[in-house]
SEPASE-661553 format. One record per residue (C-alpha): residue number from 1; residue in one letter; y, x, z. Coordinates in nm, 2 decimals, always signed. Layout:
(NUM, A, (Y, X, Z))
...
//
This chain:
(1, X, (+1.63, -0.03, -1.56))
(2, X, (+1.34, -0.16, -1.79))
(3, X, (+1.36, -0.52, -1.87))
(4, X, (+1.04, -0.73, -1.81))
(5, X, (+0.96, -0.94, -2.13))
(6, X, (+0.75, -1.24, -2.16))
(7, X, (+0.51, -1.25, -2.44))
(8, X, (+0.70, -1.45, -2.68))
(9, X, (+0.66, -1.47, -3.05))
(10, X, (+0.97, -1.30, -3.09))
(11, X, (+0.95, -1.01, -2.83))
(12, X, (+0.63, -0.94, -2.95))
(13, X, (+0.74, -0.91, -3.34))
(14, X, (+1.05, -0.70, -3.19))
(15, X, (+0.85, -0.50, -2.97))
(16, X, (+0.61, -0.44, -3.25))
(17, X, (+0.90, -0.29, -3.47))
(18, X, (+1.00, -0.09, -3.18))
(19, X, (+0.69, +0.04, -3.17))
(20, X, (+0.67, +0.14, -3.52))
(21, X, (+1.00, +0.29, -3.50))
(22, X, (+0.86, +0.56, -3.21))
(23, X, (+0.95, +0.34, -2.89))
(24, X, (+0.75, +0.36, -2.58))
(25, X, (+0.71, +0.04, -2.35))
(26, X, (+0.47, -0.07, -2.09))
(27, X, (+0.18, -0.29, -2.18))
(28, X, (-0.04, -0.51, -1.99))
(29, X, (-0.44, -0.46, -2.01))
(30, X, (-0.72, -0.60, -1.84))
(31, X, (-0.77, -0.31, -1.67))
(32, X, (-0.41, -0.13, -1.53))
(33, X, (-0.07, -0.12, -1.70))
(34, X, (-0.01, +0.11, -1.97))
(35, X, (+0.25, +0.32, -2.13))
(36, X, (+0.21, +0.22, -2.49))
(37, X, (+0.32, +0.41, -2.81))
(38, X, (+0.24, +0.44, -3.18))
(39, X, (-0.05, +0.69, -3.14))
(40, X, (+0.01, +0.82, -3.55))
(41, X, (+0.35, +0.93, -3.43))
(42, X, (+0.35, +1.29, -3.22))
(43, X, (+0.71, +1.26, -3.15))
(44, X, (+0.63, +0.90, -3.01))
(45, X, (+0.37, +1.01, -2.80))
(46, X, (+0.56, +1.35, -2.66))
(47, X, (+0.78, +1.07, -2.48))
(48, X, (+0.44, +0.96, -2.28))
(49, X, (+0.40, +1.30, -2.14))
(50, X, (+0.79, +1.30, -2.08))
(51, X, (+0.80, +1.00, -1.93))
(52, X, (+0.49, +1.02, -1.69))
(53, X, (+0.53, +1.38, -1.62))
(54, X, (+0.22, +1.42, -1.77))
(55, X, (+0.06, +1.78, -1.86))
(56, X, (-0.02, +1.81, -2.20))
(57, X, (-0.42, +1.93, -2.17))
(58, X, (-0.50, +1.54, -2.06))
(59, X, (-0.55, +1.38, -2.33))
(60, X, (-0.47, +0.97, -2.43))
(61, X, (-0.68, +0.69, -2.50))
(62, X, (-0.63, +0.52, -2.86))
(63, X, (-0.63, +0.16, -2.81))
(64, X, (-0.74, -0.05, -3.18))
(65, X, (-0.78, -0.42, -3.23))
(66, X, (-1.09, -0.35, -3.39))
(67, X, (-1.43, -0.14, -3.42))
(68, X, (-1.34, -0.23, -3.79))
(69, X, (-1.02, -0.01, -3.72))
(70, X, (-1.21, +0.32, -3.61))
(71, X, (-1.33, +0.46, -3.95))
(72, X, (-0.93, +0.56, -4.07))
(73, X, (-0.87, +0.80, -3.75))
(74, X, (-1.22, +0.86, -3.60))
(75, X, (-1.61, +0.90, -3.67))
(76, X, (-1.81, +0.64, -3.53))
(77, X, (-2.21, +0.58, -3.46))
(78, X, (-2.49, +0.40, -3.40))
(79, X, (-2.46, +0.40, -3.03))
(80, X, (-2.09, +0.34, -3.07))
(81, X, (-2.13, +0.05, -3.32))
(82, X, (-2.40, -0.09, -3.02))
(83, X, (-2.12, -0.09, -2.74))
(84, X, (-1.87, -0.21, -2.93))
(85, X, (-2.09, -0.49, -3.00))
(86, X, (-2.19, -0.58, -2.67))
(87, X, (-1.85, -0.49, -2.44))
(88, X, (-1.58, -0.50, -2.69))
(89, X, (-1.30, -0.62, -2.67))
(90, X, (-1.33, -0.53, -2.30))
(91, X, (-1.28, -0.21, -2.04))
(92, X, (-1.46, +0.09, -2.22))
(93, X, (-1.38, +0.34, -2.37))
(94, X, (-1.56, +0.61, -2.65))
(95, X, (-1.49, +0.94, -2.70))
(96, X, (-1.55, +1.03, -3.08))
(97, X, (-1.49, +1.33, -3.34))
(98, X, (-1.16, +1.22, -3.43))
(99, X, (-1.00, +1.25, -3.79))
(100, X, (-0.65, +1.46, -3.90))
(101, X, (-0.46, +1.12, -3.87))
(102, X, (-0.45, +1.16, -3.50))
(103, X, (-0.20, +1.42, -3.40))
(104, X, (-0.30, +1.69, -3.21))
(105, X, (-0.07, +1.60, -2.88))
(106, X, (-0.26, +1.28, -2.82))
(107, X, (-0.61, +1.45, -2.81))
(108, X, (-0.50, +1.76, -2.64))
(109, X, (-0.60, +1.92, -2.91))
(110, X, (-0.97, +1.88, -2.90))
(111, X, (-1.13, +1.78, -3.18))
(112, X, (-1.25, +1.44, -3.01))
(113, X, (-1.02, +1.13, -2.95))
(114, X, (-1.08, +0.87, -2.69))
(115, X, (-1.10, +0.48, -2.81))
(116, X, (-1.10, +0.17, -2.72))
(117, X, (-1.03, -0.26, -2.83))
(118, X, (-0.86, -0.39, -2.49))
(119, X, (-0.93, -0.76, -2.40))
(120, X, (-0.62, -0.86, -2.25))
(121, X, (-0.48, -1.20, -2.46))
(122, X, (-0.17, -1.05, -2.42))
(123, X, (-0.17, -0.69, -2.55))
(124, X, (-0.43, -0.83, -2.80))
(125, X, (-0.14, -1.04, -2.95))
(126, X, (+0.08, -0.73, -2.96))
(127, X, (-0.17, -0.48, -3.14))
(128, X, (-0.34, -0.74, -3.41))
(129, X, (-0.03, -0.76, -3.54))
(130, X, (+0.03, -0.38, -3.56))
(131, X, (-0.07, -0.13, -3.84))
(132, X, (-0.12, +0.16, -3.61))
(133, X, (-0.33, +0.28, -3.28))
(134, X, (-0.16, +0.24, -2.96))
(135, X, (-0.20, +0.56, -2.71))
(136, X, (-0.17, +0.42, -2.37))
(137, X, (-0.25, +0.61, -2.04))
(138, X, (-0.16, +0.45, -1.73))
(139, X, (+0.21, +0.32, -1.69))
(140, X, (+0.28, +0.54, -1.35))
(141, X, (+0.36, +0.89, -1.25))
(142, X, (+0.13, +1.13, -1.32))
(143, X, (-0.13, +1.15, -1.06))
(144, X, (+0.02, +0.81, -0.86))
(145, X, (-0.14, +0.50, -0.82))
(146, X, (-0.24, +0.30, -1.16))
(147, X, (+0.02, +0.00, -1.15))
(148, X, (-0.14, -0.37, -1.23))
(149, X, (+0.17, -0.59, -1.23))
(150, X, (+0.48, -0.52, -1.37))
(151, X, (+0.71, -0.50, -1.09))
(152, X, (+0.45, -0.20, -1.06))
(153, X, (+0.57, -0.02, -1.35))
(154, X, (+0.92, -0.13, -1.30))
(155, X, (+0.91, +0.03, -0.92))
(156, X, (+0.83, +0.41, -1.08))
(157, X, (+0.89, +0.41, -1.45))
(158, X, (+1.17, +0.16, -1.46))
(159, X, (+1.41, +0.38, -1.52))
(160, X, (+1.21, +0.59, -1.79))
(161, X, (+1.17, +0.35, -2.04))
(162, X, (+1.33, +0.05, -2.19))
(163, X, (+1.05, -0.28, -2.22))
(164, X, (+0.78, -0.39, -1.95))
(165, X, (+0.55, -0.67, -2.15))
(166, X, (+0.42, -0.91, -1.86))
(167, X, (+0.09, -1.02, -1.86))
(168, X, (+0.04, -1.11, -1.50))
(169, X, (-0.18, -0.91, -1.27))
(170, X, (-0.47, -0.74, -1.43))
(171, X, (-0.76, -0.87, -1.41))
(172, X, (-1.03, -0.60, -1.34))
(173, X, (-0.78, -0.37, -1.16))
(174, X, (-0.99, -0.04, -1.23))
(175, X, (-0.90, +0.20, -1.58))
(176, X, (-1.19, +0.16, -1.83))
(177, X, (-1.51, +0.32, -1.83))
(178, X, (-1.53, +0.66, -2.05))
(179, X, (-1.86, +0.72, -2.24))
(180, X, (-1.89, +1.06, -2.44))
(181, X, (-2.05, +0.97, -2.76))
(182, X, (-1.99, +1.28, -2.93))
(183, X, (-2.34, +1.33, -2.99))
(184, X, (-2.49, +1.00, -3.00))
(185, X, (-2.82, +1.20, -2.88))
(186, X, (-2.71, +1.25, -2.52))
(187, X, (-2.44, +0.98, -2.43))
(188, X, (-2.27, +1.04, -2.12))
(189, X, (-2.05, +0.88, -1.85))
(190, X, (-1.69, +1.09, -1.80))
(191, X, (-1.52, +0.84, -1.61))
(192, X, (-1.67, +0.55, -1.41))
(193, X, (-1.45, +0.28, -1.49))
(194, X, (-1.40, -0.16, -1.48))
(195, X, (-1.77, -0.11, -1.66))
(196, X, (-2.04, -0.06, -1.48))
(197, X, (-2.28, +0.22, -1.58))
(198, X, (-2.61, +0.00, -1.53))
(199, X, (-2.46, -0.27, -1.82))
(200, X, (-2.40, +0.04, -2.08))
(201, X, (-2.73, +0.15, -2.00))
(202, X, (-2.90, -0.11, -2.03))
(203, X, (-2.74, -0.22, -2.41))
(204, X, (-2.84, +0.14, -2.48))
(205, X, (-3.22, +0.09, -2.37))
(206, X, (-3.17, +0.47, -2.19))
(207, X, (-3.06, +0.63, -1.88))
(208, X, (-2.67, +0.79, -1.98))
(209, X, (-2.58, +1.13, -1.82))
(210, X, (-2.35, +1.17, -1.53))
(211, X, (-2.08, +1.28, -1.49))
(212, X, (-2.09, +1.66, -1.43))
(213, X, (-1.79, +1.82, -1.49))
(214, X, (-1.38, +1.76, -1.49))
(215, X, (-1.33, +1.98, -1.78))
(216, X, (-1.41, +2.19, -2.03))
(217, X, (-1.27, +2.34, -2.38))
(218, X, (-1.09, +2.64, -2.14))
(219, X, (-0.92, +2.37, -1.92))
(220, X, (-0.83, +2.05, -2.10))
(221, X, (-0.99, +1.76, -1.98))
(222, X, (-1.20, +1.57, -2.26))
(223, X, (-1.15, +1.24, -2.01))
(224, X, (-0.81, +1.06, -1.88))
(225, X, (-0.83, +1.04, -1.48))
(226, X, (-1.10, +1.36, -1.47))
(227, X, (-0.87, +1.56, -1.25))
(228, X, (-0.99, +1.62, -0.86))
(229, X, (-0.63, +1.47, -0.73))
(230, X, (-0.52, +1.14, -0.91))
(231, X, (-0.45, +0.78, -0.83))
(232, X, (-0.30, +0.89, -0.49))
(233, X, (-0.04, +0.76, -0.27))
(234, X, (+0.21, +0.98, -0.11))
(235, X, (+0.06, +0.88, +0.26))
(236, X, (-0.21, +1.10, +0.29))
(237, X, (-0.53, +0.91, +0.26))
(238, X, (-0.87, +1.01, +0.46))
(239, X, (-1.20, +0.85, +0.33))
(240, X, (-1.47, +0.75, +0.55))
(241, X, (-1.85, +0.77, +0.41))
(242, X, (-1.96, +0.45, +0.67))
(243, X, (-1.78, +0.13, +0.79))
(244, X, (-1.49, +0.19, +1.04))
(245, X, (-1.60, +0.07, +1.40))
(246, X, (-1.47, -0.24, +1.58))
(247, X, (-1.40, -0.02, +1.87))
(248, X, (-1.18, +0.20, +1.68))
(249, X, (-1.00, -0.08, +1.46))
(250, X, (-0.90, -0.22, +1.85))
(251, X, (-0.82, +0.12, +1.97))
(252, X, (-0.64, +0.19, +1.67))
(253, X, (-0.27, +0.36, +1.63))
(254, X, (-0.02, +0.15, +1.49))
(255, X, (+0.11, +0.47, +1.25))
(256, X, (-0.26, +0.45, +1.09))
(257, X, (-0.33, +0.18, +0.82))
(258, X, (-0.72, +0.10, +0.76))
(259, X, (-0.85, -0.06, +0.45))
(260, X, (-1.15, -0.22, +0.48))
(261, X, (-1.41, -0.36, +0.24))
(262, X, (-1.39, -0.70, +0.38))
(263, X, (-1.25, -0.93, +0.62))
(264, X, (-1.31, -0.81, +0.99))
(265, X, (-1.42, -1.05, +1.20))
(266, X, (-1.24, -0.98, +1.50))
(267, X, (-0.97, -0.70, +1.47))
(268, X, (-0.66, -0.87, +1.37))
(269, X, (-0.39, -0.57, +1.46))
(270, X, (-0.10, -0.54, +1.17))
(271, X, (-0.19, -0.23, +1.07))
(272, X, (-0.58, -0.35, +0.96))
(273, X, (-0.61, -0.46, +0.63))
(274, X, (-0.91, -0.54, +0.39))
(275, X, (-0.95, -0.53, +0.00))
(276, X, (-1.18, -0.86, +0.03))
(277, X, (-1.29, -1.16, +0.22))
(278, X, (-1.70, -1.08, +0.15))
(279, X, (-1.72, -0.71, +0.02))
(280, X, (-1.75, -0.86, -0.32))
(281, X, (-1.69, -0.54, -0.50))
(282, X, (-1.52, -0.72, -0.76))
(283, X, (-1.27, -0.83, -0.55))
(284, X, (-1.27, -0.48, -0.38))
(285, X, (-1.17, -0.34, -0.73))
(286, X, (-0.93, -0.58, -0.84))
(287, X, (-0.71, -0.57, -0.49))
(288, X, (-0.76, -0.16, -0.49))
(289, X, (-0.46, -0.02, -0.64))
(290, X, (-0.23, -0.30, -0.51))
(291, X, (-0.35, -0.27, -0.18))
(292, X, (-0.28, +0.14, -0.21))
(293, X, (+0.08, +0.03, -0.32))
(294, X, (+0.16, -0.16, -0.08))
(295, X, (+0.04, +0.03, +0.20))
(296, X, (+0.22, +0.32, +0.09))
(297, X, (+0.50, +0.20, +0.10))
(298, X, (+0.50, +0.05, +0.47))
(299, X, (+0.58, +0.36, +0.65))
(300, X, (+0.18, +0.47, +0.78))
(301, X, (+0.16, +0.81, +0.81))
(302, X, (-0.24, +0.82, +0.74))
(303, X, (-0.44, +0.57, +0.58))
(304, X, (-0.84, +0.56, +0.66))
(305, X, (-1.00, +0.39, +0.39))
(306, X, (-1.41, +0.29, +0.36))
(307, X, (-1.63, +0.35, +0.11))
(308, X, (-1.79, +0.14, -0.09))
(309, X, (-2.20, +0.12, -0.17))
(310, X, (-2.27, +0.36, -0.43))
(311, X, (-2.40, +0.10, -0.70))
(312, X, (-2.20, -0.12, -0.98))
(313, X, (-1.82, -0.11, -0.94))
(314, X, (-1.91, +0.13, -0.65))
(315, X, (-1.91, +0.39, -0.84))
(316, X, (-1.55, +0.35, -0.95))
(317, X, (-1.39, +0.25, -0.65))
(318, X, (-1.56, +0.59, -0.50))
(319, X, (-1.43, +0.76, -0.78))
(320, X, (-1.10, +0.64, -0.75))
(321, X, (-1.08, +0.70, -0.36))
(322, X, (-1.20, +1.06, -0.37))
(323, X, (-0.89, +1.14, -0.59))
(324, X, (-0.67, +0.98, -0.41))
(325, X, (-0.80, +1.16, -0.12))
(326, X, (-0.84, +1.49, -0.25))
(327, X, (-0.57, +1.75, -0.07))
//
């Protein structure tokens, strides 16, 4: 079983070395967990795919200490440079034409690599004091719920890798926000993410396409998390478009768990449970994943969840509830 490690000076000068050597361990970002390795090193990063039961044609994001650091493994731009400058370090992610130092398993191999400078204290200790990119997807199963805490990672990967790097709970809860920068031109949104889309937009001074399609290149995925099924739990999850009735949460079965936006004001069965006190949809995206987790694992056979207003964080928490609900 992985060991959890505190962030001290010397398991984060060990873990760096293990790192360097081709080890894979679980990291904590602001965002979710993530299954970290040296992203230079192919045989280091085959072990990702291994471990998560990932298919090769979904490519990793590169994570960098830097915008600085870009230039040795990927082609950066003007748009890029004005992002990085207003969100980084922080929860989004570019994708870029990528240079031959990248190997071709992390990228899928597209000719594009997907980057970003996390803003966790934590893993930033870890990767300033690294001479390499880390490629880190999400520290779960394929296709399972994103873990934010390490007991998280520890419940479906424990015994898959060796090191879990506690950094508490993550912060935002939701995977980063995935921009397409390829051409600079036409930026567009691949992944609504921790980001919202109206911030990028408005440090771009222009409306960003949406997203409108999972894949392309004959079936690999240019985006992490594009796929129609992914964050799911193993209950099968049915989304509702409006808010869940009173009448229904007190006439509700006991086998069917509800998640609610917020608080209810009167329905107090066991099997009601809410993602906030207010519907504040940070809150909403912070407790999402968690939530999923723990419901999951209390036996429901359904789980009837609500959506959220299609604006902000919205857009994310949608996002990640249509996958999960996708049969």
């Amino acid at each position: 079983m992985a060991d959890i490690l505190k962030p001290t000076d010397e398991n984060l000068r060990n873990l760096r070395e293990f790192l360097r050597l081709g080890g894979l361990l679980a990291v904590p970002t602001e965002t979710v967990y993530g299954l970290a390795a040296n992203a230079l090193d192919a045989k280091a990063c085959e072990k990702i795919f291994e471990a998560k039961k990932r298919p090769s044609n979904d490519p990793l994001i590169c994570h960098v200490a830097s915008y600085e650091a870009l230039e040795s493994f990927c082609e950066p731009n003007d748009v890029s440079k004005t992002l990085a400058d207003a969100f980084w370090p922080g929860p989004l992610t570019f994708v870029l034409p990528k240079k031959d130092t990248i190997p071709g398993i992390v990228t899928a191999g597209l000719d594009s690599v997907a980057v970003r400078s996390p803003n966790h204290p934590v893993f930033r200790q870890l990767i300033e004091g690294c001479d390499f990119p880390l490629a880190a997807p999400s520290a779960n199963p394929f296709a399972y719920i994103s873990p934010t805490q390490a007991i998280h990672v520890q419940a479906n990967l424990g015994d898959q890798i060796e090191y879990i790097l506690d950094g508490g709970p993550c912060e935002h809860g939701l995977e980063s926000t995935i921009v397409d920068l390829r051409d600079p031109a036409y930026p567009e949104i691949l992944r609504y993410g921790a980001l919202p889309v109206e911030l990028i937009e408005n440090a771009v001074k222009r409306r960003l396409l949406r997203p409108t399609r999972n894949s392309d290149h004959a079936g690999v995925s240019i985006a992490p998390g594009s796929l129609p099924k992914h964050y799911s739990p193993r209950t099968p999850l049915d989304l509702r478009p409006s808010a869940v009735s009173e009448s229904e949460l007190v006439e509700s079965d006991q086998k069917t768990a509800y998640l609610l936006l917020r608080k209810p004001v009167n329905a107090r069965a066991n099997n009601i449970h809410w993602l906030s006190e207010n519907g504040e949809l940070e809150a909403i995206a912070s407790s999402l994943f968690a939530k999923l987790r723990e419901l999951d694992n209390a036996g429901y056979q359904k789980i009837i969840a609500e959506e959220a207003p299609e604006l902000g964080l919205g857009l994310a928490i949608n996002d990640r509830l249509r996958r999960a609900s996708f049969r």
